[in-house]
Every structure is written in C-alpha cells, then in structure tokens.
N, C-alpha and C positions, 0 to 999 in steps of 0.2 A: 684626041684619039684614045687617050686611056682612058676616058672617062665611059667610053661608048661600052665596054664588054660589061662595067658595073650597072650602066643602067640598064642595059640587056637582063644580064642578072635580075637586079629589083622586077622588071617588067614580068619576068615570069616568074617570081614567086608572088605577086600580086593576083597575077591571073589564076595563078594554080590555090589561090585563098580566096577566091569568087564563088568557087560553086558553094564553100562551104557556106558563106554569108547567109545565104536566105534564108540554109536548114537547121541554122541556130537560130535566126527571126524567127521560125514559125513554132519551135519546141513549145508546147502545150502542157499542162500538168491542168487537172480536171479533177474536183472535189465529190465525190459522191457518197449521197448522204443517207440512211435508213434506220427504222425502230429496231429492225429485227436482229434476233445474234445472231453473231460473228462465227464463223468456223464452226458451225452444230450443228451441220446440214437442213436446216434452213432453206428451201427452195428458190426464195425471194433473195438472201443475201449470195447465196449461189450464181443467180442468173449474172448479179451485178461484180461479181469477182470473175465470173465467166468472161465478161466483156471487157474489164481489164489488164487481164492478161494475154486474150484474144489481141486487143487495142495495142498492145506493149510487143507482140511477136510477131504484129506485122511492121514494127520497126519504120512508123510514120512521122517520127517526132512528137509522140500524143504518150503521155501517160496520164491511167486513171487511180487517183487515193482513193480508196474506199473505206468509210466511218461507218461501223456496224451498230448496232446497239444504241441508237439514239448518243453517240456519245460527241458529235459533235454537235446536232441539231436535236430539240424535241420533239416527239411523235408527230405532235400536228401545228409542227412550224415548217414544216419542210418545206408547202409549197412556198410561203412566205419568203423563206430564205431561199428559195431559186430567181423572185420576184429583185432583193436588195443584191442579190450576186453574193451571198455568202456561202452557195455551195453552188456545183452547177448539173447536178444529176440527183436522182434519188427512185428510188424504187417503194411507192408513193399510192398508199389504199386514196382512189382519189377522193371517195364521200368526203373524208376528212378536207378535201378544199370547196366543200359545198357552202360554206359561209362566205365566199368570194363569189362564185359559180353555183347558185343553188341546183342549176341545172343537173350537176357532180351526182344529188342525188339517187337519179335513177340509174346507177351502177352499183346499188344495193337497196336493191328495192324487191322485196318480197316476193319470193315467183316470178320473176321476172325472166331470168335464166333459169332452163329446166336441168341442166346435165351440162358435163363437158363436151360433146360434141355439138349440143347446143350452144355453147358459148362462143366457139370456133365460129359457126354459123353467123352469128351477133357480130361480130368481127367485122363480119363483110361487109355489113348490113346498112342503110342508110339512116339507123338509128347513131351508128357508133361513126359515121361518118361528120352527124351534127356536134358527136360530144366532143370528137376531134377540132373540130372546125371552134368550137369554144375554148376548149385548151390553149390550142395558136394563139387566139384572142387572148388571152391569158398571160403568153410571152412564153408557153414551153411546146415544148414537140414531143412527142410517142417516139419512142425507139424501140420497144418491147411491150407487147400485149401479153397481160396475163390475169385470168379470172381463175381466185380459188372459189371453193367451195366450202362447207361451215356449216355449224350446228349449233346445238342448243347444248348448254350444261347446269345440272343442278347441285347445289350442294347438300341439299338434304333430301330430294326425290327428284324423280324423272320428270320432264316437263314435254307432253305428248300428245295436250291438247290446248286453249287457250283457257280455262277454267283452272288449269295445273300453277299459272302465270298469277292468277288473282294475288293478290297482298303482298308477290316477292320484288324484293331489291335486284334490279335486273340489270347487268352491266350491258348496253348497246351500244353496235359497231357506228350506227350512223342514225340523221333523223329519221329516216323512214322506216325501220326496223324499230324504234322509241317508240314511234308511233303507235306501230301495231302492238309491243306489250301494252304501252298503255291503254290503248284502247279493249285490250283482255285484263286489266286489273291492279299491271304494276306499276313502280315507282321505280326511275330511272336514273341508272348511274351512269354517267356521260365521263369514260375516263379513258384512254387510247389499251390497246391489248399489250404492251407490254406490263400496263399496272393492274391487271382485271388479279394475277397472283396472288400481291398480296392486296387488296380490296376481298377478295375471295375468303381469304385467311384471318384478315381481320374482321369477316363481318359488315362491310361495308356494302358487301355486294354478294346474297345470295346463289345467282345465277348469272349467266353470260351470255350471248352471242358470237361468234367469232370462229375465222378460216380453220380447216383442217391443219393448216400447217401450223400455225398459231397453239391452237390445242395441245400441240405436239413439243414444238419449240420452247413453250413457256411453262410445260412444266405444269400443266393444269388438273391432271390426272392425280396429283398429291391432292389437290385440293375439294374434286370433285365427287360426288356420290355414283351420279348418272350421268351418261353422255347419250344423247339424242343426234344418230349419225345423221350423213344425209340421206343414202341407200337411193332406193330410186325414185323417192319424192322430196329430193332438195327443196328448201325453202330460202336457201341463203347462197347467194353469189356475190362478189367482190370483187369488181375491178381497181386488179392493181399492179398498174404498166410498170415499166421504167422512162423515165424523162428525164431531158436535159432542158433545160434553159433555152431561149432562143438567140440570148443573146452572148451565150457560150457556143452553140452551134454555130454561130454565123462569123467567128473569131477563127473556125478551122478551117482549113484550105480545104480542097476536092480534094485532096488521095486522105487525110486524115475523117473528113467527113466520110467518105466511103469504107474505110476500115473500121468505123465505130458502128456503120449501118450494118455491114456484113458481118460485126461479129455481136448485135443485137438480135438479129436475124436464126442466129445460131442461140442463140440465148433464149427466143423466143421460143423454137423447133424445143429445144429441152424440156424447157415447161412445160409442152403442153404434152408431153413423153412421162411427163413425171406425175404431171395434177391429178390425175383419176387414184395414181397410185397412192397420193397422201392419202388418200380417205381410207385407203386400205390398212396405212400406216399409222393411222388414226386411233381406227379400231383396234390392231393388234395392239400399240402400246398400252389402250385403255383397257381393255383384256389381263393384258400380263398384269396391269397394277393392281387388279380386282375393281375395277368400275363398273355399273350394269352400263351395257350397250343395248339401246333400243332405236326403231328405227318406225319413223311416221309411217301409218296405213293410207290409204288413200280418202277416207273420208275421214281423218285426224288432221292429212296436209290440206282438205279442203277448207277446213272447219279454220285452220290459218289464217288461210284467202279470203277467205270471208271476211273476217276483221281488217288484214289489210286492203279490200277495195273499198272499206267506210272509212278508213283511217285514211293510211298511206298513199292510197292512189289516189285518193279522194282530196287530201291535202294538196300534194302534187300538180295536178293538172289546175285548180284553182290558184292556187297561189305562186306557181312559178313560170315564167315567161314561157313560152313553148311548151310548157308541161305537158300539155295534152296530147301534142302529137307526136312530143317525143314516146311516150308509153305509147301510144299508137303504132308507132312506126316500130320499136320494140317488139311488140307483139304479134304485130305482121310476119317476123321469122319463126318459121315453120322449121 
C-alpha cells in the first residue's frame, strides 16, 4: 500500500518527460556552406543568413550555421561536399557543378537569359524544370532560385566588342562563357570569383567575367580600369540557387521541412526585390571609384552572339546529353 502513491509519482513524471523525448530526437543543426562574404551585404550570403534565422524563430528544433567566405568549403567543392555530407546547404553558382552535370552549363550561357524579369519567366519554364530534375539526380534539391546578372571588366581598357578580347588573359565564370572569349581571341583563366582580385592584381588575369554582386563584394573596382555593365543588353546570367542536400532534407520531419521551405520562399521573394537593383549598385560604386562605365549597344551585344552560337552553343548541343533541347526549350521563353 505504500508503495502504490510512489509509483503513482514516478508514473507521472515519466509521462510528463514523453513529449519532451522526440523533440530532442529530432533537434537538427544544418551546415551551410558559400564563397561569398560574410556580413558585407552580399545578396547571396544574405538570402542564406535570411533562412537561418527565419529557420531558428520558427522554433522547430532546426538550426542553420552559416560558413561565409569559402571558409569552410572551397569555391567549387561545395557541390562535392553536399555529395560526402560534409555540409548540407550552400548557396551554390551551379556552372561550377558542370564537371559532374555538364548539363549545369546552360545556366551561364551567353544570351541566354535576357533581364531579370526574364529570368523569373525561366523559372517556370520547362527548361529549368529539366535542370531541376538533374539536380535531384544529383542528391540536392532547390530551396531558393536566384539568377544574378554580370559583366565584363577590363584592366587596361574597355572590352565592348569581341575584337576588344583578342590577346587578353580573361578570367571566366564557367565553360561556356571560356568558350566564347576564346573563340574572340583570349587565353583563359579558370579560377572561382573570389580569386579573380588578386589574379587581377598580380597580372594573372587581365580581364573578368562575373555577377553584379561579385563585382561589388570583392572589391574589383580597385582593380579595374572599365566596367562593361549589363544595362539592357545583358550577356551574362548566372544561376545561383540555394541547395540542400537530399539526404539532409529527408533527416527533417514535416514541421521542420516546411519552415526551411517557408523561410526559402521568403528568401527567394527578396532576391528577386533586390537583383535588378545590384546592377544599379554596381554602377554607382564603380562610378564613385573613378571606373569608365560602358554599357553594350545592340549591334556590339549581337556581335557577342555571334561568336557564342559558333562557340558556346555550338559546343553545347553537340557534346552534352540533351544539350539541344535543353537550349531549345530555354529559348522558347518569351
């Protein structure tokens, strides 16, 4: 008979340490990984701090570390180490996974995207539904769409036609964009945008390619003569999402799965609130530094085209599985 009020006892403090059980199983902590700086506003390291703190104050058992600056993974190991589970997120220029996925390519391909509301468009499109569908295959998933936009820079002139390109050391974002200087004259330096600086400084590398926000973030404006904006005949678009892992997604319940969606979602609306306005951000910083700012005419950005549909697209649809229709299908968005 005495023993019966203590088991009573134990019985409900058992039960009243039940609910907590699961919600310490399920506590998550999520690595995410990117080239870009940290805290410099940075649109890209932005989205992915957006999402972590979003992720944290919906109070799911999810938090996300966020590694800025290449400082846990290098530029173009990311996808790699999303692949071995050494990070599980990363905000990720995906050309750089086209030696895995040559497919990757045509998310920087020449002309291809015309504008930011063009890009939006591309979104929907059943182009970027195939490059999705490869990603999966891949082992990551989209959580945030984001295409910046990007120019050309020179260190000792303006580069405004493909003739301008002849003999310079050109740093390029990805193969398809290689392609097309090379096939105008240059010689290529294949090195990620956070080194194009000092490449630039020391000589190594002439001229650039590379995002609006990049230009900005890294400081390029010390080192350059000319900037070649996009204005309204962009030649340069970059798809570059945020991703997780699949096999980090599939480790989180439905209420944390859905607060990473909803606060990607929100991540995403930002960017694309913010992208038009780098270019403007662009320009004025290269302004205030004393940089000329020029901007392609329409028979300068066709003269581009030209060399990339012998080069780049030309490469492309030969040599890469679906290449053809994917540029096809691409193109199709109006």
């Amino acid at each position: 008979m005495n023993r019966r009020p203590l088991l009573c006892a134990l019985s409900s403090l058992l039960l009243a340490a039940l609910p907590l059980a699961p919600a310490m199983a399920q506590s998550v902590t999520l690595k995410a990984s990117h080239q870009f700086p940290g805290g410099k506003g940075d649109v890209r390291d932005e989205m992915v701090q957006m999402i972590a703190r979003d992720v944290a104050a919906a109070n799911v058992g999810l938090e996300i570390k966020v590694f800025p600056g290449s400082s846990l993974v290098k530029a173009q190991e990311q996808w790699k180490a999303m692949q071995t589970g050494q990070i599980d997120m990363t905000s990720f220029p995906l050309d750089y996974a086209s030696g895995f996925h040559p497919q990757f390519g045509a998310t920087l391909m020449p002309g291809l995207v015309k504008g930011h509301d063009h890009a939006r468009r591309i979104n929907a499109s059943r182009f970027m539904q195939d490059i999705k569908a490869i990603i999966e295959q891949g082992g990551a998933k989209v959580l945030a769409d984001a295409w910046l936009a990007g120019g050309f820079g020179g260190k000792t002139k303006c580069i405004r036609v493909p003739a301008d390109a002849a003999g310079l050391k050109v740093r390029s974002a990805g193969a398809t964009f290689a392609q097309m200087w090379a096939g105008a004259g240059a010689s290529i330096v294949s090195i990620p945008s956070n080194e194009v600086y000092s490449a630039l400084q020391q000589g190594v590398a002439e001229g650039t390619d590379t995002s609006s926000g990049s230009f900005v973030s890294f400081r390029l404006y010390e080192q350059l003569k000319c900037l070649t904006a996009p204005g309204d005949n962009a030649l340069w678009f970059m798809y570059e999402p945020v991703l997780i892992s699949l096999k980090s997604w599939n480790k989180l319940n439905a209420a944390q799965q859905a607060a990473l969606m909803a606060a990607s979602k929100k991540a995403e609306d930002y960017f694309a609130a913010e992208s038009k306005g780098l270019d403007e951000k662009m320009v004025a910083a290269y302004q205030k530094a004393g940089v000329e700012v020029v901007t392609l005419t329409d028979a300068e950005a066709q003269a581009w085209r030209d060399v990339a549909q012998k080069t780049s697209y030309k490469s492309f649809a030969e040599t890469v599985p679906g290449g053809k229709e994917l540029i096809e299908k691409a193109l199709s968005v109006k």
